[in-house]
N, CA, C and O atoms as a printed pandas DataFrame, in Angstrom:
     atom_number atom_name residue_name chain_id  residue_number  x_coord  y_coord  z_coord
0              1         N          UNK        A               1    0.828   -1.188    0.000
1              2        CA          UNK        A               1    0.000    0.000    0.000
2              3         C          UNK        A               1    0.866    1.243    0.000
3              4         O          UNK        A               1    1.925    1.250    0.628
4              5         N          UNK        A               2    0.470    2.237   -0.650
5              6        CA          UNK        A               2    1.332    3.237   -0.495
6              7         C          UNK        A               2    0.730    4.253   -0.341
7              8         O          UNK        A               2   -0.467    4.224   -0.625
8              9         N          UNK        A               3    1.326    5.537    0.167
9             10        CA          UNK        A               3    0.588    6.536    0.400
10            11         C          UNK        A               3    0.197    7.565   -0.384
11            12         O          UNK        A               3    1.035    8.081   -1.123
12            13         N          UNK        A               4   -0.971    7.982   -0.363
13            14        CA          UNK        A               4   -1.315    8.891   -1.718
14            15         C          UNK        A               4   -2.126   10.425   -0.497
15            16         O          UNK        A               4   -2.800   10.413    0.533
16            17         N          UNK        A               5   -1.793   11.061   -1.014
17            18        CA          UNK        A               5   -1.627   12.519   -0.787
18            19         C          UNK        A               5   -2.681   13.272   -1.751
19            20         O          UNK        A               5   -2.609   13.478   -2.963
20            21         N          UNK        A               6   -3.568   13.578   -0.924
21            22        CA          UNK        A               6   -4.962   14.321   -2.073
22            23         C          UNK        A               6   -5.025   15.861   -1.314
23            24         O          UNK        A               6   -4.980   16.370   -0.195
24            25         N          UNK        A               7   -5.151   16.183   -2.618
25            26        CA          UNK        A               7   -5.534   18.020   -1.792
26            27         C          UNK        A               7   -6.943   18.154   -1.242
27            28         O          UNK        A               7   -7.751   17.260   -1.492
28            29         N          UNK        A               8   -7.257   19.077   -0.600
29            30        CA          UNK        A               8   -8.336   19.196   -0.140
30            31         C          UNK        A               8   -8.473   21.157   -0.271
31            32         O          UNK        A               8   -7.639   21.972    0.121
32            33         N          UNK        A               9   -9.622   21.392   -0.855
33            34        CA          UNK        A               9   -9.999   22.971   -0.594
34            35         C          UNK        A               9  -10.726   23.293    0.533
35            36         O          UNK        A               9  -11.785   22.694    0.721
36            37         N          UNK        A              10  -10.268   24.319    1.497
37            38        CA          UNK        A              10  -11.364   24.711    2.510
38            39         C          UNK        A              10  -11.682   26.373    1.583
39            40         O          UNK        A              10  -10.900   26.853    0.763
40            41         N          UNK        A              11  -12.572   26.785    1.866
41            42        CA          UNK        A              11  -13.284   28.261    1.410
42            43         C          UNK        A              11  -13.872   29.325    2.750
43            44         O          UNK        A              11  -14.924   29.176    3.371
44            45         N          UNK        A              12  -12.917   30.320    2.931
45            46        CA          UNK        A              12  -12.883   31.149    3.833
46            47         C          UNK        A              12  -13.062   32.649    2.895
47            48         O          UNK        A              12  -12.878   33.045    1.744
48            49         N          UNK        A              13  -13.560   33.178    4.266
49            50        CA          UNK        A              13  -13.970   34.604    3.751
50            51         C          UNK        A              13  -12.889   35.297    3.700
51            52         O          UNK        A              13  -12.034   35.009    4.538
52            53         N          UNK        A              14  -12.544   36.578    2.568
53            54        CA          UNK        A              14  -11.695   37.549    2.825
54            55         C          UNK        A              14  -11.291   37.792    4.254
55            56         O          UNK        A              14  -10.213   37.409    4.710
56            57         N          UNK        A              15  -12.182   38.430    4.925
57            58        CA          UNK        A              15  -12.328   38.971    6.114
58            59         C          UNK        A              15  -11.237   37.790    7.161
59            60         O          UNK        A              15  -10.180   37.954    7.769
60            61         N          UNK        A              16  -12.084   36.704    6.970
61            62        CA          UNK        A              16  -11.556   35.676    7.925
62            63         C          UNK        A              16   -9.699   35.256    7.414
63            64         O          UNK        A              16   -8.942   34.872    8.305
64            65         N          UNK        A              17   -9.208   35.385    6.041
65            66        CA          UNK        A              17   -8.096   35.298    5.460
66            67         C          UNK        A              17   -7.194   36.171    6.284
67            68         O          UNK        A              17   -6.314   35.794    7.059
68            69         N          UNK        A              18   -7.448   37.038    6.078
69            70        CA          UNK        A              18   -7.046   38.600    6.514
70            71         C          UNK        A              18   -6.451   38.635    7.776
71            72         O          UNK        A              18   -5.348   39.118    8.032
72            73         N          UNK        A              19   -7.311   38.047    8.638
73            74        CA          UNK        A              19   -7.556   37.857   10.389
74            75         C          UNK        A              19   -6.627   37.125   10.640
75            76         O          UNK        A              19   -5.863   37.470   11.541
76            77         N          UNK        A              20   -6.359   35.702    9.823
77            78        CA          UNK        A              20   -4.926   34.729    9.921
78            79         C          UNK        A              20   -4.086   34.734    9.653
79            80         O          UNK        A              20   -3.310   34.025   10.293
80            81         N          UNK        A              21   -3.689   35.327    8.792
81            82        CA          UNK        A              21   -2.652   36.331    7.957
82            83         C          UNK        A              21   -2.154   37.328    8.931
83            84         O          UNK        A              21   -0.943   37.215    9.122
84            85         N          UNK        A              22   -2.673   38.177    9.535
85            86        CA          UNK        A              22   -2.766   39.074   10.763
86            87         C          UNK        A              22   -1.962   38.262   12.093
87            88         O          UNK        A              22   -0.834   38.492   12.530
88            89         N          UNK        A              23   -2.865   37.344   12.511
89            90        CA          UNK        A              23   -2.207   36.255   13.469
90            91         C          UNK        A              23   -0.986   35.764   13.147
91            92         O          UNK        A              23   -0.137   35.789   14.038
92            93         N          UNK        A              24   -0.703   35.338   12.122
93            94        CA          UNK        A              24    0.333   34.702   12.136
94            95         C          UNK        A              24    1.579   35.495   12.066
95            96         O          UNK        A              24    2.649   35.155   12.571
96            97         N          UNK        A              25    1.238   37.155   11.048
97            98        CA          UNK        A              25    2.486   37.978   11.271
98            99         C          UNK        A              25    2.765   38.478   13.010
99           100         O          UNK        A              25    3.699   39.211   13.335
100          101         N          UNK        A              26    1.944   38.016   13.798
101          102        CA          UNK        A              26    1.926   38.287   15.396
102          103         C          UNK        A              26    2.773   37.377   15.351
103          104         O          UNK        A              26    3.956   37.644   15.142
104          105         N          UNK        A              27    2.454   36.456   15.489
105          106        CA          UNK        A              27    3.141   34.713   15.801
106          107         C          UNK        A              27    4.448   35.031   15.667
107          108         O          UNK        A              27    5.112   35.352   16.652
108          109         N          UNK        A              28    5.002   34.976   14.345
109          110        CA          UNK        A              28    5.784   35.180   13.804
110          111         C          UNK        A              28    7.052   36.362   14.836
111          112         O          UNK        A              28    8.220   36.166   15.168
112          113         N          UNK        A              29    6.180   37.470   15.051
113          114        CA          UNK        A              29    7.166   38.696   15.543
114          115         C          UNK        A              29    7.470   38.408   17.270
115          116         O          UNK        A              29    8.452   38.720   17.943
116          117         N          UNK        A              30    6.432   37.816   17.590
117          118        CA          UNK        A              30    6.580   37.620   18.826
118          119         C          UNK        A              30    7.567   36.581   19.178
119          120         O          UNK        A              30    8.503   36.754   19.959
120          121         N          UNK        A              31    7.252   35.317   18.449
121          122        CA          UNK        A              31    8.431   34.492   18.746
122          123         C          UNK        A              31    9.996   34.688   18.439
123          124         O          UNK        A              31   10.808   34.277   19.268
124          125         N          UNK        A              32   10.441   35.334   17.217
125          126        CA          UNK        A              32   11.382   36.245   17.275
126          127         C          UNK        A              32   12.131   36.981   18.284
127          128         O          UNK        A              32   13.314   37.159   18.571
128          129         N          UNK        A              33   10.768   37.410   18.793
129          130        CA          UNK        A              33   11.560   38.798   19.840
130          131         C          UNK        A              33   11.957   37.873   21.119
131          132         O          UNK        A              33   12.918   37.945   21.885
132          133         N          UNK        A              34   10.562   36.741   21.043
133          134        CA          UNK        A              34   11.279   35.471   22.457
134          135         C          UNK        A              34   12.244   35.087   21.888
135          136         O          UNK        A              34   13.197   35.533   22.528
136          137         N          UNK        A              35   12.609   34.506   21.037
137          138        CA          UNK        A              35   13.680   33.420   20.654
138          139         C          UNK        A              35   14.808   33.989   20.972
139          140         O          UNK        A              35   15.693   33.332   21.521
140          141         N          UNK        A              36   14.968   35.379   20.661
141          142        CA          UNK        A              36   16.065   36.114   20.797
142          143         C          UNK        A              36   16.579   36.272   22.309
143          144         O          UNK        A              36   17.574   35.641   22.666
144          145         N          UNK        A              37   15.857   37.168   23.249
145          146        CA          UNK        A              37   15.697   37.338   24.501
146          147         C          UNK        A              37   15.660   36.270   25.779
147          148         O          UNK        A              37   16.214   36.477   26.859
148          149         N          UNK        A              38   14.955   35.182   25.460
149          150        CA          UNK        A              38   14.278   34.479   26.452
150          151         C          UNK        A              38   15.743   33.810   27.427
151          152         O          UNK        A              38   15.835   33.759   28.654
152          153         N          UNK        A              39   16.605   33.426   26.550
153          154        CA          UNK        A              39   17.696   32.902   27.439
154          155         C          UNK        A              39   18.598   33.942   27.831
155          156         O          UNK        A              39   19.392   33.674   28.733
156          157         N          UNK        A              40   18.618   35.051   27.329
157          158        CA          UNK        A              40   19.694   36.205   27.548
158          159         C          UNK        A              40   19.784   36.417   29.498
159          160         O          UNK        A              40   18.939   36.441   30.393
160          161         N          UNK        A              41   20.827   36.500   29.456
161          162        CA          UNK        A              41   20.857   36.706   31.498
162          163         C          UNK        A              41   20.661   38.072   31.202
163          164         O          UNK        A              41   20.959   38.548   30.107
164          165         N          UNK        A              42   20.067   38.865   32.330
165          166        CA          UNK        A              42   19.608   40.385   32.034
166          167         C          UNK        A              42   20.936   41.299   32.756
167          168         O          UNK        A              42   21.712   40.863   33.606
168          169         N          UNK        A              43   20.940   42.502   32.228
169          170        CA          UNK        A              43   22.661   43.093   31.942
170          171         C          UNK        A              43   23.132   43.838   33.097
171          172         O          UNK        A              43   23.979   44.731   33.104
172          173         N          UNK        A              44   22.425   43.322   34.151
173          174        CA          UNK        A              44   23.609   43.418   35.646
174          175         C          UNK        A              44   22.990   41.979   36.717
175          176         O          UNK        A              44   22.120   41.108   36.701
176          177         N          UNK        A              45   23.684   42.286   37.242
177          178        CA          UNK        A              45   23.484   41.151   38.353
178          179         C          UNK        A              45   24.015   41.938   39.956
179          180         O          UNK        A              45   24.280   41.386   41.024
180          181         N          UNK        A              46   24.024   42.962   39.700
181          182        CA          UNK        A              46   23.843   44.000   41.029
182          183         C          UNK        A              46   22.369   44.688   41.625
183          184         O          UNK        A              46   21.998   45.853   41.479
184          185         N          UNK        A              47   21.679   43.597   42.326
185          186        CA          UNK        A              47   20.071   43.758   42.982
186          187         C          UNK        A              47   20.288   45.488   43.281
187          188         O          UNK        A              47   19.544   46.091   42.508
188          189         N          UNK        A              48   21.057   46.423   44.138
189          190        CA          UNK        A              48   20.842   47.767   44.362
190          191         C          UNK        A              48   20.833   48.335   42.832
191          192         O          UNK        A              48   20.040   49.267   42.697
192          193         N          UNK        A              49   21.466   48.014   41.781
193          194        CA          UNK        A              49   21.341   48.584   40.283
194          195         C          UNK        A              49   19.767   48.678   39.620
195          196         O          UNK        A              49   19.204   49.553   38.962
196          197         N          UNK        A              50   19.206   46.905   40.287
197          198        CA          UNK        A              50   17.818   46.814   39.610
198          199         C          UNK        A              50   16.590   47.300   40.486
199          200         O          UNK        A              50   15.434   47.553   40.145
200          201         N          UNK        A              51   17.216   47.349   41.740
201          202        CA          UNK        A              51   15.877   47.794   42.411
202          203         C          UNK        A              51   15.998   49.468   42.219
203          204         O          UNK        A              51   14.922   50.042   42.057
204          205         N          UNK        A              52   17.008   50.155   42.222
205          206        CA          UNK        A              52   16.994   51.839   41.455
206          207         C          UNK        A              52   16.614   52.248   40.459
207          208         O          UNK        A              52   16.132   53.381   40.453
208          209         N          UNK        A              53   16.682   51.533   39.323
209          210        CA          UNK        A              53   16.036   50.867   37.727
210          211         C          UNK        A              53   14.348   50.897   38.188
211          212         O          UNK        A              53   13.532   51.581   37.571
212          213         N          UNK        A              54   14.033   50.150   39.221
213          214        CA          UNK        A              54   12.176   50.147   39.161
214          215         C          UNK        A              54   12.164   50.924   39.831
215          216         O          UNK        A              54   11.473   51.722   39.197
216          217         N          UNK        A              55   12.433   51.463   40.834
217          218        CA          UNK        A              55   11.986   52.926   41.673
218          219         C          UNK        A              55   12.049   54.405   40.303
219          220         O          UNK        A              55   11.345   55.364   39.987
220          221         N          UNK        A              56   13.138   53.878   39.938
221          222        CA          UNK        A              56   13.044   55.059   39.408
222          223         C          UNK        A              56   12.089   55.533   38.110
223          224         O          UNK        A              56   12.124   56.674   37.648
224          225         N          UNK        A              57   11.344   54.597   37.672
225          226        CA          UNK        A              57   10.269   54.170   36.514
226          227         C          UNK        A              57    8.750   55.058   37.114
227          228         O          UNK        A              57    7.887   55.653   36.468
228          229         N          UNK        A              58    8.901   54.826   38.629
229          230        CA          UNK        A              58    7.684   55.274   39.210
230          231         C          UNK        A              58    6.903   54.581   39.109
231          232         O          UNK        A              58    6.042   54.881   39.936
232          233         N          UNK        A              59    6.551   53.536   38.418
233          234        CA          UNK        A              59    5.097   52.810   38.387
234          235         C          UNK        A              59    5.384   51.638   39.771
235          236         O          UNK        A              59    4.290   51.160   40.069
236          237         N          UNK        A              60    5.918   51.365   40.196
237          238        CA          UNK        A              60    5.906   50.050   41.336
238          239         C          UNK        A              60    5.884   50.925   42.776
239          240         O          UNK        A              60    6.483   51.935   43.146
240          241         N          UNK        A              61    5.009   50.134   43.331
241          242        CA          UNK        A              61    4.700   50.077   45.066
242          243         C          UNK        A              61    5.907   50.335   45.806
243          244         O          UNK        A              61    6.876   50.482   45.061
244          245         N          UNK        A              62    6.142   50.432   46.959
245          246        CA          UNK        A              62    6.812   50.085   47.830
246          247         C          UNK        A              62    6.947   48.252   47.843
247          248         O          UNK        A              62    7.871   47.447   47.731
248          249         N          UNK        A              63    5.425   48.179   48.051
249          250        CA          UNK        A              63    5.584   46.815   48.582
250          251         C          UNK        A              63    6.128   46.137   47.421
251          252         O          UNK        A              63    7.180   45.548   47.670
252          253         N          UNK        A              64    5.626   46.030   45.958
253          254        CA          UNK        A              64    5.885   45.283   45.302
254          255         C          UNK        A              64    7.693   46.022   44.892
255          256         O          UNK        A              64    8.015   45.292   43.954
256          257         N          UNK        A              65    8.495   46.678   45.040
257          258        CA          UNK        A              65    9.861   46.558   45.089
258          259         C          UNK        A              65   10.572   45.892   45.976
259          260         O          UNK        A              65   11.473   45.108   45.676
260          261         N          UNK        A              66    9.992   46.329   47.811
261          262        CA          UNK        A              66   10.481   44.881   48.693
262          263         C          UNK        A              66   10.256   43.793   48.034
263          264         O          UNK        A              66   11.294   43.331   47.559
264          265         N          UNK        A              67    9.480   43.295   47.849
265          266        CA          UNK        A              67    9.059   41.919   47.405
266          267         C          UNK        A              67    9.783   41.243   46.262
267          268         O          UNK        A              67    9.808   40.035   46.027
268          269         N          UNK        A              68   10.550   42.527   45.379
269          270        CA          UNK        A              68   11.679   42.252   44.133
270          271         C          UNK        A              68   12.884   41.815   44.418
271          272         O          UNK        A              68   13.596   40.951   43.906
272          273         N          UNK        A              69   13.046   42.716   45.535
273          274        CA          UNK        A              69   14.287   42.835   46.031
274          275         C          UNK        A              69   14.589   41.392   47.051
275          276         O          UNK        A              69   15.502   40.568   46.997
276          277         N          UNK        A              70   13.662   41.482   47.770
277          278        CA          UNK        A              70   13.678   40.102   48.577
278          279         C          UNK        A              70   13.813   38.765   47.121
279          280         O          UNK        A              70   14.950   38.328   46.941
280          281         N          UNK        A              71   13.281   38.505   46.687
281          282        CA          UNK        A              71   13.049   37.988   45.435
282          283         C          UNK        A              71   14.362   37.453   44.742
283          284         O          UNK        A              71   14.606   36.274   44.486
284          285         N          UNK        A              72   15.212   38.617   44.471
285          286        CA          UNK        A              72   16.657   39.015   43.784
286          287         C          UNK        A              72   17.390   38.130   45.080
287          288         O          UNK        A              72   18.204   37.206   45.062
288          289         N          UNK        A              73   16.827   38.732   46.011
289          290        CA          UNK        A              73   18.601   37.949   47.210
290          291         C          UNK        A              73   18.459   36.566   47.361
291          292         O          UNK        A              73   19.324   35.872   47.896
292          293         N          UNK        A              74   17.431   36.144   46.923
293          294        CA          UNK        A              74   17.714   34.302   46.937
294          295         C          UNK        A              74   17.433   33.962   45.838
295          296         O          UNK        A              74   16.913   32.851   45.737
296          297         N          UNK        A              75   17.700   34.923   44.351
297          298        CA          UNK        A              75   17.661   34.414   43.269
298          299         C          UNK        A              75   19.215   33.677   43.152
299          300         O          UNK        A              75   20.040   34.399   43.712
300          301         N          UNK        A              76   19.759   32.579   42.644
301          302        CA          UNK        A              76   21.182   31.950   42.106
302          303         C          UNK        A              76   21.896   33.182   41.286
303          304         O          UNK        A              76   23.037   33.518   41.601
304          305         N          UNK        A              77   21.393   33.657   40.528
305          306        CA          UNK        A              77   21.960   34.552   39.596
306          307         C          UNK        A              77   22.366   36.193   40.269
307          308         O          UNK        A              77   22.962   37.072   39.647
308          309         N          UNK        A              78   22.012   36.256   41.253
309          310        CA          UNK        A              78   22.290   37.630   41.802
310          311         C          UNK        A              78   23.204   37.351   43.215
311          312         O          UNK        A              78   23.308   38.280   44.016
312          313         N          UNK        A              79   23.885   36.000   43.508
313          314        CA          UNK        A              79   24.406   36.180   43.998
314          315         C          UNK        A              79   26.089   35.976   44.044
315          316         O          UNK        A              79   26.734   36.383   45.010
C-alpha cells in the first residue's frame, strides 16, 4: 500500500483570510523577539542597580519593590 496525498480545498472569507494572515504575522514577531531574549541573562546582576532601575520608573509600590528585592537575594543569579 502506499501513500497517496490528495488536496483538499477549505473556502474562507476575505475577512476571515485577513484575520490569519494578521495572526500569524503576530506569531511570527513575537516568537522572534522570544527566541532572541528568552535565554539572555539580564545586563547586571547587582540587585541595588535593579531595584533603582524600578523605583526610578515610578510605576511600582513600595511593597511590590520589597518583594523584588527580597526575590533578587535568593535568586542563584544575583548572587
Amino acid at each position: 500500500m502506499g501513500n497517496k496525498v490528495t488536496m483538499q480545498t477549505v473556502t474562507i472569507s476575505k475577512k476571515e483570510y485577513e484575520e490569519l494572515v494578521e495572526k500569524k504575522l503576530r506569531y511570527e514577531y513575537l516568537y522572534q523577539i522570544i527566541e532572541g531574549d528568552i535565554f539572555s541573562p539580564p545586563p547586571t546582576n547587582d540587585i541595588k542597580e535593579v531595584i533603582k532601575a524600578f523605583k526610578k520608573t515610578g510605576l511600582y509600590n513600595q511593597k511590590f519593590i520589597g518583594s523584588l528585592e527580597k526575590g533578587l537575594k535568593i535568586s542563584p543569579y544575583f548572587k
